[in-house]
N, CA, C and O of each residue as an XYZ file, in Angstrom:
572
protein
N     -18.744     16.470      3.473
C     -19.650     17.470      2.942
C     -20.819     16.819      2.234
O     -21.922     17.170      2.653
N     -20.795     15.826      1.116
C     -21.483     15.337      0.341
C     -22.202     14.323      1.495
O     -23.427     14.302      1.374
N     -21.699     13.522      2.534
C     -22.691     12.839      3.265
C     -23.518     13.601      4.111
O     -24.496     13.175      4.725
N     -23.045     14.834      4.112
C     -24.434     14.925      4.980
C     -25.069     15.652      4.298
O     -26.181     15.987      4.707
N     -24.585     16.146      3.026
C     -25.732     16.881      2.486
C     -26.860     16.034      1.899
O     -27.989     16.494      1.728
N     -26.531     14.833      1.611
C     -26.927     13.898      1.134
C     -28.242     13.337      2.766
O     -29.453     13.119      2.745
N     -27.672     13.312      3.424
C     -28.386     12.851      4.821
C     -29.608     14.039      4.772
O     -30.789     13.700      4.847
N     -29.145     15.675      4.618
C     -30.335     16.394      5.164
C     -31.087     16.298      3.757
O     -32.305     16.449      3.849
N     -30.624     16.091      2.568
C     -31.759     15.452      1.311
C     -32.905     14.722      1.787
O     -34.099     15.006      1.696
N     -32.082     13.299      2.537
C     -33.272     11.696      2.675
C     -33.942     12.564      3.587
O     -35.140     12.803      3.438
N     -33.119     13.173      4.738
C     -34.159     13.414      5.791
C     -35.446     14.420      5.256
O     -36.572     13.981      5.490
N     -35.356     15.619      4.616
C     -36.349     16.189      3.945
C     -37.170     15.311      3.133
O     -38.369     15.320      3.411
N     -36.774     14.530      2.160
C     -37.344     13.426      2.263
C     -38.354     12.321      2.473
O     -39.013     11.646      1.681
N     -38.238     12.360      4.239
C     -38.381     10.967      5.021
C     -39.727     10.617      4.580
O     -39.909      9.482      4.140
N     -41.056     11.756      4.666
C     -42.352     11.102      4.693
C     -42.488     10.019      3.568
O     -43.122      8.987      3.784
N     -41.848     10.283      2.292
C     -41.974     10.105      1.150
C     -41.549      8.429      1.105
O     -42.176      7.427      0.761
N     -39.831      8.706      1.758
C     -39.141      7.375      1.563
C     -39.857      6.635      2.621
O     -40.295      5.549      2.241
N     -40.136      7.007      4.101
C     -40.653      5.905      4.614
C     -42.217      5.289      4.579
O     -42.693      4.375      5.252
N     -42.923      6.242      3.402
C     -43.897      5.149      2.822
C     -43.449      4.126      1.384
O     -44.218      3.209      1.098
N     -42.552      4.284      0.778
C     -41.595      3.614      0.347
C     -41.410      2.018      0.421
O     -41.813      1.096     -0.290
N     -40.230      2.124      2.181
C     -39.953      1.588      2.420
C     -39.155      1.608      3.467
O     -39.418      2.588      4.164
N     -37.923      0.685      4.077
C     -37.392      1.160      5.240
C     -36.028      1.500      4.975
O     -35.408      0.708      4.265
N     -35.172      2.961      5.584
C     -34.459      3.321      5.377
C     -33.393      2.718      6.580
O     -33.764      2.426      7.717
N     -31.928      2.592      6.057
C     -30.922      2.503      7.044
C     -29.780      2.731      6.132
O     -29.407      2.272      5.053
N     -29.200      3.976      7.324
C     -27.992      4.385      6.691
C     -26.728      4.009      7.508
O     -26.657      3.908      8.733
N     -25.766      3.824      6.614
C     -24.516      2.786      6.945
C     -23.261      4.212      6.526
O     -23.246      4.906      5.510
N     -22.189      4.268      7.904
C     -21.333      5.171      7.666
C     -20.198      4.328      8.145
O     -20.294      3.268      8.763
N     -19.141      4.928      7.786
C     -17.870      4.776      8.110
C     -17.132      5.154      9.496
O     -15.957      5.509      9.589
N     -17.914      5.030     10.392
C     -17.408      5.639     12.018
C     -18.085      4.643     12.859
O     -18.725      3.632     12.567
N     -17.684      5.360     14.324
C     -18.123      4.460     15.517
C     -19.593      4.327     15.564
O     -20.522      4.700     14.847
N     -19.474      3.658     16.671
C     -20.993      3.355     17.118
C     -20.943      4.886     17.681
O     -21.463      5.673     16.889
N     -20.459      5.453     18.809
C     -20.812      6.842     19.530
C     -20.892      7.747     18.250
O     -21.922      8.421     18.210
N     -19.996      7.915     17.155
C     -20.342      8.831     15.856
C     -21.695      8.305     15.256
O     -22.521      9.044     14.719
N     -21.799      7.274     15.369
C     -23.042      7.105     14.364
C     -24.083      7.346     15.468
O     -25.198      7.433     14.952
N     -24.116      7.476     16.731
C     -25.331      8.120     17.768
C     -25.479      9.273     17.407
O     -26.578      9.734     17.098
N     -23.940     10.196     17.384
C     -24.052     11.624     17.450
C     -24.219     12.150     15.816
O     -24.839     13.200     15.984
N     -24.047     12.033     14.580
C     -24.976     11.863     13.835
C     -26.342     11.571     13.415
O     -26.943     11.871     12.384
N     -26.635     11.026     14.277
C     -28.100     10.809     13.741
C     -29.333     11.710     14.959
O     -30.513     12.057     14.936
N     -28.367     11.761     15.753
C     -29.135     13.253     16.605
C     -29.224     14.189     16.364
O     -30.189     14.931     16.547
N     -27.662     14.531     15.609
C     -26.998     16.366     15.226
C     -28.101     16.280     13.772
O     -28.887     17.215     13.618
N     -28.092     15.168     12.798
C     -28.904     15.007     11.759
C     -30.748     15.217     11.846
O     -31.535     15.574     10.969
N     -30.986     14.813     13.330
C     -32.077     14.516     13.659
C     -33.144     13.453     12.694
O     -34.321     13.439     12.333
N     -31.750     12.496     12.530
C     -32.873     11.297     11.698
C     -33.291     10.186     12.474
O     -32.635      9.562     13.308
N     -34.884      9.952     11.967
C     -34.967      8.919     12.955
C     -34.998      7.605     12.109
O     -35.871      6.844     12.527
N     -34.246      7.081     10.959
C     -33.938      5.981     10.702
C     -32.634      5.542     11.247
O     -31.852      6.392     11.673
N     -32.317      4.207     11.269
C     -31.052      3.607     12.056
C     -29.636      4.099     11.621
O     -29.335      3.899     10.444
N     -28.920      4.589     12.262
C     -27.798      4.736     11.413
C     -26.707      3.609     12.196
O     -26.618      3.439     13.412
N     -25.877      2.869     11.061
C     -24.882      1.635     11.349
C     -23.869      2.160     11.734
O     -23.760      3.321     11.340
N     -23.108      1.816     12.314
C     -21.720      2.144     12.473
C     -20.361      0.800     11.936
O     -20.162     -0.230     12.579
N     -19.643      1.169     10.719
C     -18.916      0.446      9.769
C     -17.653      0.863      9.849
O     -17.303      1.575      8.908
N     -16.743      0.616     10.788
C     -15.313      1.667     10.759
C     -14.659      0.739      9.958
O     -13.911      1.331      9.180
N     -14.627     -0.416      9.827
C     -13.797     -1.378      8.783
C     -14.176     -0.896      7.140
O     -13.394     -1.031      6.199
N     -15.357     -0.396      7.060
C     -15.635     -0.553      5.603
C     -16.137     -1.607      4.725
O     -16.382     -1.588      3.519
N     -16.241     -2.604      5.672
C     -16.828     -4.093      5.264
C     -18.422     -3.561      3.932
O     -18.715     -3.651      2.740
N     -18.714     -3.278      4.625
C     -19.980     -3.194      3.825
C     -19.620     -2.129      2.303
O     -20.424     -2.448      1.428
N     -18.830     -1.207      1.903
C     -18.241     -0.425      1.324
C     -18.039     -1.493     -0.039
O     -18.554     -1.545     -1.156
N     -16.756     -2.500      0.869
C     -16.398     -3.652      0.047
C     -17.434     -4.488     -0.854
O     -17.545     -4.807     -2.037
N     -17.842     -4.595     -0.150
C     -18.875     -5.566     -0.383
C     -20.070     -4.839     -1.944
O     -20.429     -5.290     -3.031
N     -20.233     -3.903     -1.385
C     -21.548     -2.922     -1.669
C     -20.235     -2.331     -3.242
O     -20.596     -1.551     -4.124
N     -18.834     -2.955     -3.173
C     -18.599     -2.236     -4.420
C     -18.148     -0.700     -4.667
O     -17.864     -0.157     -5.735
N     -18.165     -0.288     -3.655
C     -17.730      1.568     -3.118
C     -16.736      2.112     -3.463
O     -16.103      2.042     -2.409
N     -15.855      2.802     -4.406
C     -14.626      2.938     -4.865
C     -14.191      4.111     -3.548
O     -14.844      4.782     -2.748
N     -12.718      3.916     -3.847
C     -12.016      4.827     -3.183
C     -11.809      5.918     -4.283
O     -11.507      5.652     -5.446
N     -12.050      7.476     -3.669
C     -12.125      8.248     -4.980
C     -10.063      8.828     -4.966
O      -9.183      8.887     -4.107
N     -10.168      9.124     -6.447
C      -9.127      9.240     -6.758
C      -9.160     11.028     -6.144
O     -10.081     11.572     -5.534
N      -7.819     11.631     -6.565
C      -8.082     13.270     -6.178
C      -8.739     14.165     -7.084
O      -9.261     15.237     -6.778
N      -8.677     13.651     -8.211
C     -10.155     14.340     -9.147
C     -11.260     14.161     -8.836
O     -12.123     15.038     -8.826
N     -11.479     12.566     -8.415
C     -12.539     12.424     -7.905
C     -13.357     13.176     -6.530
O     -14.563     13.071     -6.308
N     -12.182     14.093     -5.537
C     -12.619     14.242     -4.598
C     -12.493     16.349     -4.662
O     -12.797     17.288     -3.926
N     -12.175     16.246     -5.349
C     -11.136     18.222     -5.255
C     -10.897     18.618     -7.148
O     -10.060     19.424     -7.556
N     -11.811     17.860     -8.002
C     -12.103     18.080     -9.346
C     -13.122     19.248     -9.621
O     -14.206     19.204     -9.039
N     -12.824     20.344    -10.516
C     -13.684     21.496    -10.635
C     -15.183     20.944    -10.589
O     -16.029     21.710    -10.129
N     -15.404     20.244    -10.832
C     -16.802     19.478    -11.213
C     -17.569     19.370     -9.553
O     -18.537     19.906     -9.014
N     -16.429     18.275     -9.108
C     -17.404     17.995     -7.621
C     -16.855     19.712     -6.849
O     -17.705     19.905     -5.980
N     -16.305     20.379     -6.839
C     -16.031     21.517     -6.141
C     -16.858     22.645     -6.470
O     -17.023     23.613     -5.727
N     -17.419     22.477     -7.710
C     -18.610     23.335     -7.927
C     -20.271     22.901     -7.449
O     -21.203     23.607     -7.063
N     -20.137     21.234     -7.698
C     -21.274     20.596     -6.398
C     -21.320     20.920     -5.545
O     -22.421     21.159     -5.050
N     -20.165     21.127     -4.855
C     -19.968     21.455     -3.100
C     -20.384     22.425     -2.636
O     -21.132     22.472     -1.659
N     -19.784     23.754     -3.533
C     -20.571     25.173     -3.442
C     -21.938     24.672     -3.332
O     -22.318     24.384     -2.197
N     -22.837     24.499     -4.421
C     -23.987     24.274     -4.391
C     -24.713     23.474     -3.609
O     -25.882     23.810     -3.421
N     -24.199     22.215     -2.959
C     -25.016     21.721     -1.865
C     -24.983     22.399     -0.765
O     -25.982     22.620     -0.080
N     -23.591     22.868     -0.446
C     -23.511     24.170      0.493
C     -24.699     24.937      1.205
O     -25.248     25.034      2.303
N     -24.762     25.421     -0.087
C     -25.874     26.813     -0.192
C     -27.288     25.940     -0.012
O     -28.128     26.509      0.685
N     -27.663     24.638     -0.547
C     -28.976     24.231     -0.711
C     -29.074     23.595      0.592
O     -30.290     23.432      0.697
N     -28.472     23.080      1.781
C     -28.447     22.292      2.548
C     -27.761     23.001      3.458
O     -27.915     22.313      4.467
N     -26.926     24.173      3.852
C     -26.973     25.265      4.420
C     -25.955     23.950      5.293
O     -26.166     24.122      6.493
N     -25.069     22.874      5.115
C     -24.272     22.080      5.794
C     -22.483     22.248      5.375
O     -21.925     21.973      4.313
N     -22.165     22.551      6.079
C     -20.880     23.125      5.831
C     -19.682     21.483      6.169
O     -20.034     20.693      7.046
N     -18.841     21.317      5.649
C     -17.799     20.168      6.383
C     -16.739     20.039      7.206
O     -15.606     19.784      6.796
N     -16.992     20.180      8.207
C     -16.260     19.798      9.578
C     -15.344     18.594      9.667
O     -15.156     18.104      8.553
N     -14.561     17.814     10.896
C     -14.186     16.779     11.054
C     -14.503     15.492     10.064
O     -15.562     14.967     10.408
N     -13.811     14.750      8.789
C     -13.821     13.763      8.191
C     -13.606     12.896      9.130
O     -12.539     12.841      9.743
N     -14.677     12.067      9.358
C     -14.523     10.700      9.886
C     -14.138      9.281      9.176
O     -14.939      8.722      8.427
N     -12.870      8.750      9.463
C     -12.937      7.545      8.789
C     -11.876      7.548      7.226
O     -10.856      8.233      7.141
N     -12.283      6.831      6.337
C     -11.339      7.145      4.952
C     -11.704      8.477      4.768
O     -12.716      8.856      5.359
N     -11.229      9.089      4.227
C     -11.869     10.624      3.739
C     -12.205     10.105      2.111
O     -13.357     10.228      1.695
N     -11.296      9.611      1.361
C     -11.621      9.344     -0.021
C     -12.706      8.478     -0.303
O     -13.235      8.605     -1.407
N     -13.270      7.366      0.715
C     -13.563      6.168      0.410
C     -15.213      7.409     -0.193
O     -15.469      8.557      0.172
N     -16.023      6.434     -1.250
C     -17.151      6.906     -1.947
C     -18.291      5.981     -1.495
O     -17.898      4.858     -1.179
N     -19.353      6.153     -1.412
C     -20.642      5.716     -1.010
C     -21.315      5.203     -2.162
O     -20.878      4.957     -3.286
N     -22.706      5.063     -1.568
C     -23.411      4.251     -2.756
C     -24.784      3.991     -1.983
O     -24.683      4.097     -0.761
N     -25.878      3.713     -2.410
C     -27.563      3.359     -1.949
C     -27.513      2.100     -2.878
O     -26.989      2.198     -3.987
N     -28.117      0.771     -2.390
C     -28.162      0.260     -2.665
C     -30.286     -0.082     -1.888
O     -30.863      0.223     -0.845
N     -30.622     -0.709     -2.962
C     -31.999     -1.572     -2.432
C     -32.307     -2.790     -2.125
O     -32.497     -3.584     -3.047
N     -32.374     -3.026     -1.374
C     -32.260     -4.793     -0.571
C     -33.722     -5.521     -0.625
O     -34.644     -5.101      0.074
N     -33.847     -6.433     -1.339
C     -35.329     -6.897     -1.102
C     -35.065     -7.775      0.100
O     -33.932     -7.956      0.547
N     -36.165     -8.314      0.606
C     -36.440     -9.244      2.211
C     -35.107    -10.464      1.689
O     -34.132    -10.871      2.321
N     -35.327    -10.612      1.046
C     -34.099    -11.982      0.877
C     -32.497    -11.778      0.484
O     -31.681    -12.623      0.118
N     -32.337    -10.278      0.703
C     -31.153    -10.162      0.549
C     -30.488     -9.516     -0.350
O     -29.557     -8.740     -0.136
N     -31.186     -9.974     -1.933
C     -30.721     -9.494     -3.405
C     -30.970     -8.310     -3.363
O     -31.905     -7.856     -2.703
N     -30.150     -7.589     -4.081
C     -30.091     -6.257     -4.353
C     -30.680     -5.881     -5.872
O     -30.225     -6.117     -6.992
N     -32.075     -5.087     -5.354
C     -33.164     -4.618     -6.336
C     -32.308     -4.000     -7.246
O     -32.199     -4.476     -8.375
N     -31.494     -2.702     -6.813
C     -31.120     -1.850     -7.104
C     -30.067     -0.733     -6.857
O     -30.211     -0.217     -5.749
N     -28.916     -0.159     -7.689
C     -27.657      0.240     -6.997
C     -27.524      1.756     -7.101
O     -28.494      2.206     -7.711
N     -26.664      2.702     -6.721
C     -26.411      3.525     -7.164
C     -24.973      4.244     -6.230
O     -24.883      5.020     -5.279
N     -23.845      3.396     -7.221
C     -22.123      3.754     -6.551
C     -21.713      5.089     -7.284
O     -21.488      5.419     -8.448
N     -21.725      5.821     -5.800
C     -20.979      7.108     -6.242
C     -19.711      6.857     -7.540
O     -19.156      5.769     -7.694
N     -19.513      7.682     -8.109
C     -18.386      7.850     -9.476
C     -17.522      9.029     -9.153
O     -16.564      9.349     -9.857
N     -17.936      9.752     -7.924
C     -17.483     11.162     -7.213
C     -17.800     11.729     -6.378
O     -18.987     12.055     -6.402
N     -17.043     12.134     -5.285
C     -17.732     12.737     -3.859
C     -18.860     13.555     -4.090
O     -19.467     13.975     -3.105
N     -19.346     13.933     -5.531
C     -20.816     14.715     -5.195
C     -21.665     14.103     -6.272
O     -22.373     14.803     -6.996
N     -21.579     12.509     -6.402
C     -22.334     11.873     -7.026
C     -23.557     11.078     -6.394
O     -23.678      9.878     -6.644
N     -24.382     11.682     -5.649
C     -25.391     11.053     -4.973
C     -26.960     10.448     -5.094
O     -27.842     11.272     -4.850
N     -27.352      9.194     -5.420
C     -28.690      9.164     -5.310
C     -29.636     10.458     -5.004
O     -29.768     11.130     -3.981
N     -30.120     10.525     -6.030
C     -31.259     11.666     -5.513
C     -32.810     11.384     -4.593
O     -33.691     11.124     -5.413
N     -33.204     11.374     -3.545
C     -34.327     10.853     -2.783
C     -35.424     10.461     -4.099
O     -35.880      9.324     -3.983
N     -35.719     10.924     -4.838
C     -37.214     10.547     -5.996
C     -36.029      9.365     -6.766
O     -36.643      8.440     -7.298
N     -34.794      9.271     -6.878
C     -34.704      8.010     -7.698
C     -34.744      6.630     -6.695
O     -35.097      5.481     -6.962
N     -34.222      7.241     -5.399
C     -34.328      6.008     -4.452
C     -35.705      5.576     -4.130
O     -36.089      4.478     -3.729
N     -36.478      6.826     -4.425
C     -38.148      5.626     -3.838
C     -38.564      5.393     -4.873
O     -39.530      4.635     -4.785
N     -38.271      5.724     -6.074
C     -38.921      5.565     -7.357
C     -38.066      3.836     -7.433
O     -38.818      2.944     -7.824
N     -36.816      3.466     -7.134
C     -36.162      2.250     -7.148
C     -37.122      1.438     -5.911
O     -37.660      0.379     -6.234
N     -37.307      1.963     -4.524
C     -38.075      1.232     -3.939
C     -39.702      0.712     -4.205
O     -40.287     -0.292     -3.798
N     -40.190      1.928     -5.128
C     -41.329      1.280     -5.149
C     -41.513      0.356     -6.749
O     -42.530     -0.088     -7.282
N     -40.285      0.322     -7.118
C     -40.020     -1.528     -7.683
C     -40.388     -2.472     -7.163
O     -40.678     -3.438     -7.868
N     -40.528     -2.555     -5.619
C     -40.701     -3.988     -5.115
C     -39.560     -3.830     -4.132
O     -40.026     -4.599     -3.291
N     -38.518     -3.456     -3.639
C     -37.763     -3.322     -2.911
C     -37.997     -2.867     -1.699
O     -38.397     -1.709     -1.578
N     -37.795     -3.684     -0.570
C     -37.415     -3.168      1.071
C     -37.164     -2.356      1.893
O     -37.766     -1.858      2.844
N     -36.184     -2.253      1.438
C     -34.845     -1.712      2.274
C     -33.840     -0.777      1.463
O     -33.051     -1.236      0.637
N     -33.941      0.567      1.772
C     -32.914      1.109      0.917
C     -31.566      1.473      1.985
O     -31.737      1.905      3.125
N     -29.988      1.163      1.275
C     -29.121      1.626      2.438
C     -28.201      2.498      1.888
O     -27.495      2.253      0.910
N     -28.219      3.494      2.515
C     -27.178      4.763      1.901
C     -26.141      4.849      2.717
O     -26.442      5.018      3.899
N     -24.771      4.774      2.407
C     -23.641      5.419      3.085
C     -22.703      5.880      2.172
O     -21.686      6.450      2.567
């Protein structure tokens, strides 16, 4: 629910972030899911396909606990992205618990800037991610 509401956010978005900088979003599914996502999404930045979670690890991504995922808090988010993003949640691909995060990559690798979910409806908001990119940062990657 929260990733793609989060997806039709960047994509509303896009003009903004891709004068920014360059976007690539990293999910937890196949290569054929991450095609058919980013069509059904209609985004035209890259989307990765990560079924190991390698990058999750790496990037620091907690696995959410069941408060974290079905807590009055994020369940009253949910309603509300619901309604604002008119995206309902279908088929969980992949961990269902595992949590996301945007991170900003400058050309050499280091990471400008982070932002690890704390709860399935804890998401970078598009104005903090370009407001982090236009720090000096690259590359922003959301999954």
């Amino acid at each position: 629910m929260f990733c793609r509401d989060h997806a039709v956010q960047l994509h509303r978005a896009r003009a903004e972030l891709d004068r920014a900088g360059e976007v690539v979003l990293i999910g937890q599914l196949t290569p054929r899911h991450a095609a058919h996502f980013r069509r059904r999404a209609e985004l035209t930045w890259p989307v990765l396909a990560d079924e190991d979670r390698a990058s999750y690890t790496a990037a620091g991504a907690k696995v959410a606990t069941a408060n974290e995922l079905f807590g009055p808090k994020v369940v009253a988010k949910g309603v509300q992205a619901s309604r604002r993003s008119q995206v309902i949640q279908t088929r969980t691909i992949g961990h269902a618990a595992q949590l996301g995060g945007v991170l900003v990559v400058r050309p050499d690798g280091s990471v400008a800037w982070s932002h690890m979910s704390e709860d399935a409806s804890d998401n970078a908001s598009p104005q903090e991610i370009v407001s982090a990119l236009h720090g000096g940062a690259e590359t922003a990657t959301a999954g």
